[in-house]
Backbone as CSV, one residue per row, in Angstrom:
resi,resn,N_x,N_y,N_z,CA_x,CA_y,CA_z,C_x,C_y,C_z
1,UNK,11.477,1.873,-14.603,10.455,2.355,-13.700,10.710,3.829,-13.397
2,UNK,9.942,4.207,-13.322,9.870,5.825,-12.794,9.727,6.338,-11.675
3,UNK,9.597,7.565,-11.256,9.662,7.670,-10.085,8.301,8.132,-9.750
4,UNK,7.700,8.399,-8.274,6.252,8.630,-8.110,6.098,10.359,-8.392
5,UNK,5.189,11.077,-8.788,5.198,12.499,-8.523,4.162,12.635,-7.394
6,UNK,4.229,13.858,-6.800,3.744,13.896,-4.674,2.200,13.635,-5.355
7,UNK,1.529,14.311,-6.585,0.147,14.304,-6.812,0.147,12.180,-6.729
8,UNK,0.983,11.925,-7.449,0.436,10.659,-7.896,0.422,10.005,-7.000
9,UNK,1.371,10.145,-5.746,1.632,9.633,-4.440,-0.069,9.380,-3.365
10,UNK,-0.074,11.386,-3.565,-0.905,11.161,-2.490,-2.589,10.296,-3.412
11,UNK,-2.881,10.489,-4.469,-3.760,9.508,-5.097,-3.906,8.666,-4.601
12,UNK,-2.707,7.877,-4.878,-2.769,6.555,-4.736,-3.190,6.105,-3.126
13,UNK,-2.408,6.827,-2.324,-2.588,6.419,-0.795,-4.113,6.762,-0.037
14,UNK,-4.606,8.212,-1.152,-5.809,8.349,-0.618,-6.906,7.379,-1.016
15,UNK,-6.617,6.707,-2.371,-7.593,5.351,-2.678,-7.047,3.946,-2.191
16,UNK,-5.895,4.386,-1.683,-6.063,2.933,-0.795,-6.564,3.014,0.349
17,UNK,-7.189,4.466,1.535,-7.612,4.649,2.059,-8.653,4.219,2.278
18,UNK,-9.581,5.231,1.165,-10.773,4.854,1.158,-11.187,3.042,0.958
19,UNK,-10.645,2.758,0.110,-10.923,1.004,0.453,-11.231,0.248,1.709
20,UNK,-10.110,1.032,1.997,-9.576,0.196,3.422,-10.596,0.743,4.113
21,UNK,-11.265,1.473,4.574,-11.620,2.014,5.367,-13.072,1.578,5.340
22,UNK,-13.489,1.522,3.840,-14.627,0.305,3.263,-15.297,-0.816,3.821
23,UNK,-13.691,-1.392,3.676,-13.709,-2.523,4.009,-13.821,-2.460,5.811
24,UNK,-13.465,-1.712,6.555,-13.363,-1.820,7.606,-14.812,-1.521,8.548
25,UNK,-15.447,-0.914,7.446,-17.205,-0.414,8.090,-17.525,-1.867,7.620
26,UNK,-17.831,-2.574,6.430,-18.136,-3.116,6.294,-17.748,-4.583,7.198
27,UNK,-16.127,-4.718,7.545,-16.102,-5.683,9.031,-16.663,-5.872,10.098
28,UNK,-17.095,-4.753,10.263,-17.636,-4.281,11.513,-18.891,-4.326,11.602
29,UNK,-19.762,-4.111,10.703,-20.858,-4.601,10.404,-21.099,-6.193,10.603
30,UNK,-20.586,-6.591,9.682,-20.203,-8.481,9.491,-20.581,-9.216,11.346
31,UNK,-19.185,-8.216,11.948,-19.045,-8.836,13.374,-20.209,-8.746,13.729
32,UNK,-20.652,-7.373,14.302,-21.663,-7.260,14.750,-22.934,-7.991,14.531
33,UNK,-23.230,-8.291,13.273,-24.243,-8.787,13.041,-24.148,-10.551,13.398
34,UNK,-22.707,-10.587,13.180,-22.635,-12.312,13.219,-22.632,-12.498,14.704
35,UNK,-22.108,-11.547,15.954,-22.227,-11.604,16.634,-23.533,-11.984,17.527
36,UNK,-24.529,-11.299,17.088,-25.856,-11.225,17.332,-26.404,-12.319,16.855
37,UNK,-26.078,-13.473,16.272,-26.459,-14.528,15.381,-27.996,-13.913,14.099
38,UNK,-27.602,-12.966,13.858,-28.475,-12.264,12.638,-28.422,-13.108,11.243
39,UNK,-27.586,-13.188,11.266,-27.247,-14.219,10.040,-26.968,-15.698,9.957
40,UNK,-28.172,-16.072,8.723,-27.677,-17.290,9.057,-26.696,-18.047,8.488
41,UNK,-26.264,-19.703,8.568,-24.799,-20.458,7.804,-24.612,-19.782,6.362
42,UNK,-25.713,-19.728,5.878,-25.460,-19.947,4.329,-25.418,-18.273,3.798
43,UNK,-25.813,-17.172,4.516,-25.470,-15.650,4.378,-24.150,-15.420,5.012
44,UNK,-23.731,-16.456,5.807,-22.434,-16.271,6.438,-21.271,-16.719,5.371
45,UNK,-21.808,-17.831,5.346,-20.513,-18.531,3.763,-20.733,-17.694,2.487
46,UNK,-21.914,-17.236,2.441,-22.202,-16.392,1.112,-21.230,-14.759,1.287
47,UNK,-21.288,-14.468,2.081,-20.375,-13.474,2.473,-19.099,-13.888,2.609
48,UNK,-18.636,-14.713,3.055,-16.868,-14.854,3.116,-16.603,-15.156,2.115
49,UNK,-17.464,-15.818,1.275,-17.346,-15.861,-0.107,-16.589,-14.484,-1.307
50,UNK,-17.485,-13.723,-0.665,-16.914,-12.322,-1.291,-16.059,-12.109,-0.553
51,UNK,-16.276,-11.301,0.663,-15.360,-10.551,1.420,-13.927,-10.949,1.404
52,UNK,-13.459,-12.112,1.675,-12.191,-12.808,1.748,-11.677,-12.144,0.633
53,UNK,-11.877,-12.647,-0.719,-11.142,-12.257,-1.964,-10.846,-11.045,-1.913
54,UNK,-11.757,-10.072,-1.466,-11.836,-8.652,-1.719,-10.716,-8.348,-0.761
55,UNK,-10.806,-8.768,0.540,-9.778,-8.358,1.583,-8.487,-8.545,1.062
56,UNK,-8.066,-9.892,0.805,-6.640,-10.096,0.329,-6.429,-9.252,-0.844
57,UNK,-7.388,-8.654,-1.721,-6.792,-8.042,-2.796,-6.602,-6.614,-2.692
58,UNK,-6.793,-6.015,-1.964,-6.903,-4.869,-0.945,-5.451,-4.809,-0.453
59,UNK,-5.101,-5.837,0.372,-4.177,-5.620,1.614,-2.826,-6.028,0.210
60,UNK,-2.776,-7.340,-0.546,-2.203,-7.267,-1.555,-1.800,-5.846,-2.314
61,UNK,-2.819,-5.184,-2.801,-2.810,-3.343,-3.328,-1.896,-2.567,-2.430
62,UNK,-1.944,-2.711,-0.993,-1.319,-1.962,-0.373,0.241,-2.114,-0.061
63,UNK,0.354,-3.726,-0.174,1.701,-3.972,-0.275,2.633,-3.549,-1.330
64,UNK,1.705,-3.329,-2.628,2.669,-3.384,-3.972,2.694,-2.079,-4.235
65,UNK,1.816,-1.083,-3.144,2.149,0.201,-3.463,3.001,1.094,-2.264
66,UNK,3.155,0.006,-0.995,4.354,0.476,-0.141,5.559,0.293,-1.260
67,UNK,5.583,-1.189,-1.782,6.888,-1.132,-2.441,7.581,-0.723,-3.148
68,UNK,6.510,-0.199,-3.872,6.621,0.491,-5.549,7.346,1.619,-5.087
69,UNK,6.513,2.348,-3.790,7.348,4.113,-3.271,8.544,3.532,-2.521
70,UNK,8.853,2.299,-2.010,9.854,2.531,-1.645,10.764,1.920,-2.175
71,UNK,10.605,1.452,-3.581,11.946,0.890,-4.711,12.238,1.891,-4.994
72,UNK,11.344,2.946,-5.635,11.167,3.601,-7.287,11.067,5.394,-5.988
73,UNK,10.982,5.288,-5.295,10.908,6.972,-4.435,9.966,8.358,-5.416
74,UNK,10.083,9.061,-4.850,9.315,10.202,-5.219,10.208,11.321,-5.391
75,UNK,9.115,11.910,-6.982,10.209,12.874,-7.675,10.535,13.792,-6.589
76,UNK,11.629,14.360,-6.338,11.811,15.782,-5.763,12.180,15.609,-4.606
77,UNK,12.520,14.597,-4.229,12.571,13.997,-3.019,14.210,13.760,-2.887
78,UNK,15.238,13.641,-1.918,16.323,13.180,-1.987,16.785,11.603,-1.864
79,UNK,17.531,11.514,-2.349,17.557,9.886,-2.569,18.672,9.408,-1.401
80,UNK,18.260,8.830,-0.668,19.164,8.584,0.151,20.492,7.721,0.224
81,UNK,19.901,6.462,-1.004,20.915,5.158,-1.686,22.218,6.015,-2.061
82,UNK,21.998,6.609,-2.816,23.364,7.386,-3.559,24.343,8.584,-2.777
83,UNK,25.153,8.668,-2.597,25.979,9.960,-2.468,25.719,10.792,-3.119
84,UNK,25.933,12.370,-2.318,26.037,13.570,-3.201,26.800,13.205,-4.923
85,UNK,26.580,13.806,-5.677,27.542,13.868,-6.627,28.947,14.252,-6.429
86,UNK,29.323,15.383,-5.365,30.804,15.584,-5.238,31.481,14.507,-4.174
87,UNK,30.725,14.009,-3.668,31.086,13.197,-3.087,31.451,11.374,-3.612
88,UNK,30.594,11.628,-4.606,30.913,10.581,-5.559,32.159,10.637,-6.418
89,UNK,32.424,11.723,-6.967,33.981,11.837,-7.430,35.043,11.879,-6.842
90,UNK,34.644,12.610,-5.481,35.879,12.382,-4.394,36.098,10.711,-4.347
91,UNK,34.871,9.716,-4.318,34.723,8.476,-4.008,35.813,7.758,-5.045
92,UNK,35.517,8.269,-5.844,35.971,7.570,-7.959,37.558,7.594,-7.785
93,UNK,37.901,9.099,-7.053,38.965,9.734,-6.957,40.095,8.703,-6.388
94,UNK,39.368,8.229,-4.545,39.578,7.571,-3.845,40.292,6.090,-4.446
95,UNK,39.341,5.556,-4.746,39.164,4.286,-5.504,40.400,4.228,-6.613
96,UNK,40.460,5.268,-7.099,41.720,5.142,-8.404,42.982,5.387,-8.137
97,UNK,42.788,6.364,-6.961,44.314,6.464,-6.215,44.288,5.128,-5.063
């Protein structure tokens, strides 16, 4: 696996944005209208019909791309898992004496 570059980073986060954010006019709509009893049973099931799938695959997207940046990190970035390098030989050093 590779690591993210900042362009590919911010991509990605800005189209999971926009989704989300999609999806979130479009909730809001839903309520409102279901609220109002505008809609009836079968435009209501016809809609969760879609919406559901779409939601979980969305919020799914967003999970696998928190994880991805925070397995795999971003180029240019310091890595926090590892020690300096001189500090790693002092470590090696340690260890053998």
């Amino acid at each position: 696996m590779t690591k993210w570059t900042k362009e590919q980073l911010i991509e990605g986060s800005l189209s999971l944005v926009r989704m989300k954010s999609k999806l979130a006019m479009i909730d809001h709509k839903f309520e409102k209208e279901r609220m109002e009893l505008r809609m009836t049973f079968s435009e209501r099931l016809d809609f969760n019909r879609k919406y559901s799938p779409l939601k979980k695959k969305i919020e799914d997207m967003d999970k696998e791309f928190l994880l991805n940046v925070a397995g795999n990190g971003v180029e240019g970035e310091q890595d926090d898992s590892e020690p300096p390098s001189s500090n790693k030989e002092k470590q090696i050093f340690k260890d053998i004496v």
